[in-house]
N, C-alpha and C positions, 0 to 999 in steps of 0.2 A: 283354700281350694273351693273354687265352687260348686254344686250339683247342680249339676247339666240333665235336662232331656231331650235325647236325638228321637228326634218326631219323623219320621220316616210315611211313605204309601205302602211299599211293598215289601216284605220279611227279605225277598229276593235281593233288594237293592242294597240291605246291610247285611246279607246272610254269614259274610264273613263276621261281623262282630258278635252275631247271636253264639256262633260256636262254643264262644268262650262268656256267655251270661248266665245268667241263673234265671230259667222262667218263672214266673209269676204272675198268678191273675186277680186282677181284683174289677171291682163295680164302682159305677160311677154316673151319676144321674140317670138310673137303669139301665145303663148299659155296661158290657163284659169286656173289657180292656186285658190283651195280652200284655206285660211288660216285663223286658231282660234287663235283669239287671249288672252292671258289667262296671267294680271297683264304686267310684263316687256318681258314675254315670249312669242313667236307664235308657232304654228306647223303646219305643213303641211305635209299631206302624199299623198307623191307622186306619189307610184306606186311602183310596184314592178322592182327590175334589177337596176345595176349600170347605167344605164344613165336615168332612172325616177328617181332615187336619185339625180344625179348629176343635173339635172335637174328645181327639185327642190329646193336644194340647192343654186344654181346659181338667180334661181327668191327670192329666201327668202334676201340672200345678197342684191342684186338691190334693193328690194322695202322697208326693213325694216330699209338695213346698219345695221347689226348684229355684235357683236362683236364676237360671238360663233356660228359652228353650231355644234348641238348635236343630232349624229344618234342613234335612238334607235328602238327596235321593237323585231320581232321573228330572232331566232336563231337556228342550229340542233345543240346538243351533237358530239363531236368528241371526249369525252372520257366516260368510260363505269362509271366514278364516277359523272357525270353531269346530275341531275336529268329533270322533267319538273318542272316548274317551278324557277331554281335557277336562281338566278342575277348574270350576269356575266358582268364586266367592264374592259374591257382587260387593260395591257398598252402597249399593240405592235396589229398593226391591218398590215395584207399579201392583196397583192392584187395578186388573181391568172393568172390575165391577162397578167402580166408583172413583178410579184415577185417582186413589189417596197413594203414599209412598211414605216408605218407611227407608232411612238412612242408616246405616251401618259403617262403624267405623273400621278403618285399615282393610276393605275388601278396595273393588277394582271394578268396576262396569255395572249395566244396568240387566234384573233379570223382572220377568213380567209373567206375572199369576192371573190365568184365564182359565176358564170355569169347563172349558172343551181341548181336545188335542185338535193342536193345530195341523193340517194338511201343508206342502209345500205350498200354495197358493195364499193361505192364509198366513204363513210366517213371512211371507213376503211384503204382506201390506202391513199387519203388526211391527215388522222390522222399522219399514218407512213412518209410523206412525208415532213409536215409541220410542225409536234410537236407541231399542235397548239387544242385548246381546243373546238371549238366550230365556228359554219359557219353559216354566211349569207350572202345576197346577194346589200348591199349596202356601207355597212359602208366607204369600203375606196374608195368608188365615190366621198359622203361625205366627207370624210378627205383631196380626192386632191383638192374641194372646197375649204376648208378651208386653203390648204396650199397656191391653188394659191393667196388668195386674204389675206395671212396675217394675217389670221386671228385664233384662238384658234379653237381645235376640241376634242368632247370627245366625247364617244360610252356607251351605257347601254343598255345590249341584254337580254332576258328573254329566257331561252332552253323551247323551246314547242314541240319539237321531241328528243327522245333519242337516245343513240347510235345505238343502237341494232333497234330503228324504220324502218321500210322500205318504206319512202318516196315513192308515187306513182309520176310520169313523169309528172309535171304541166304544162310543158312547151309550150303546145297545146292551155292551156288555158289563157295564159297569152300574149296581144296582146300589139302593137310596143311602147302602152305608157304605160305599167306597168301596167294594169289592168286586175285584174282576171274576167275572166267570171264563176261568180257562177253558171248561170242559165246551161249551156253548161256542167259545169262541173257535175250539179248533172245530166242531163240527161243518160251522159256516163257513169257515177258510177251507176245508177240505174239500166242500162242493161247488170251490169257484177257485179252478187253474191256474185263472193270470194270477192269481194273489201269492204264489207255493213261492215265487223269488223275492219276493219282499217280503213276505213274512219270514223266510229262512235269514233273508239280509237281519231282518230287525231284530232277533233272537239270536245272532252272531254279536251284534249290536251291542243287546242289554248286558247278554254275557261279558263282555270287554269291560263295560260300565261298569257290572259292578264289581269287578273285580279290581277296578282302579279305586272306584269307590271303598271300598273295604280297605283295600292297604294304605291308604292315604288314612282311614278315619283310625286305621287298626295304630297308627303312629303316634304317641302320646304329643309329639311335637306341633302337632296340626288341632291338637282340642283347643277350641278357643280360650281366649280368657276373658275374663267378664268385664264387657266394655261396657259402655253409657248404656242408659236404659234405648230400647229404639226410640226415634225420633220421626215423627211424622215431620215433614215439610210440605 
């Protein structure tokens, strides 16, 4: 059996499988890493943005020696047939910083790692640009983890924004270690009206997510198994 570490942004997005872990904190190139630990598997969520992913990833390796890490959490829709809620497990994951790509076997479509949340306007041109399926903002931090050190990597994304969603600009609130300020952020949202339907949409949203997210990962059926190391092409 392998050990896995599910590399997560938000505690929210796997809240269901913290229930049943065992917390634990340890350090790691001066920094304070939460991590649950749950049978052969741990997770840790790191933070939002590819270098709180990479980040996290890099302390999971050190202190577990993981055979696998495995990114999963929220995703937006980059096509207009990807609902909220669906499961999406690519086998080709884009990194938009540098158009490198990492291939994963037995997934299904393309998902694409960009450094900002994309607006409807913007998953629109990314769509046409990348032909890929679906975006978030870690996975192939994660993956070059995983390539640097040898090791297997797999991706399980849950769509909690649709295509047609119009993502509000988070980027204000989300500071150099990947952490969202909720408290900052509902004040902002509370002193601007037009926002009160789409932020209530988006937060009907996530809730859906991750609740799909959880009972899918909560399935021992669904843990991956330890494919090839990733593969850049």
């Amino acid at each position: 059996m392998s050990r896995i570490a599910i590399i997560a942004a938000l505690e929210r997005e796997v809240s269901i499988l913290i229930r049943r872990s065992r917390r634990v904190e340890h350090n790691h190139s001066g920094r304070s890493f939460i991590f649950y630990e749950i049978g052969d598997s741990i997770l840790v969520a790191g933070g939002i943005g590819p270098e709180a992913a990479r980040r996290a990833a890099e302390a999971a390796v050190a202190i577990y020696h993981v055979d696998l890490l495995h990114s999963v959490g929220f995703a937006g829709a980059l096509q207009a047939g990807m609902r909220v809620g669906d499961i999406f497990t690519p086998s080709l994951v884009i990194d938009c910083r540098d158009g490198s790509r990492i291939s994963i076997e037995g997934g299904k479509g393309t998902l694409l790692t960009c450094t900002h949340v994309a607006g409807a306007q913007q998953k629109a041109k990314l769509a046409q640009a990348y032909t890929a399926q679906a975006i978030d903002m870690e996975a192939a931090a994660v993956a070059a983890a995983a390539r640097a050190h040898g090791i297997a990597f797999h991706a399980t994304k849950v769509i909690s924004d649709g295509f047609e969603f119009d993502m509000p600009d988070l980027s204000p609130f989300i500071d150099v270690q990947g952490r969202f300020g909720n408290a900052r952020f509902v004040l902002y949202a509370a002193l601007r009206p037009w926002l009160w339907l789409r932020m209530a949409e988006l937060a009907r949203n996530s809730g859906k997510a991750a609740k799909v997210l959880g009972e899918y990962l909560n399935d021992p059926r669904h843990l991956p198994n330890t494919p090839i190391e990733a593969k850049t092409i």
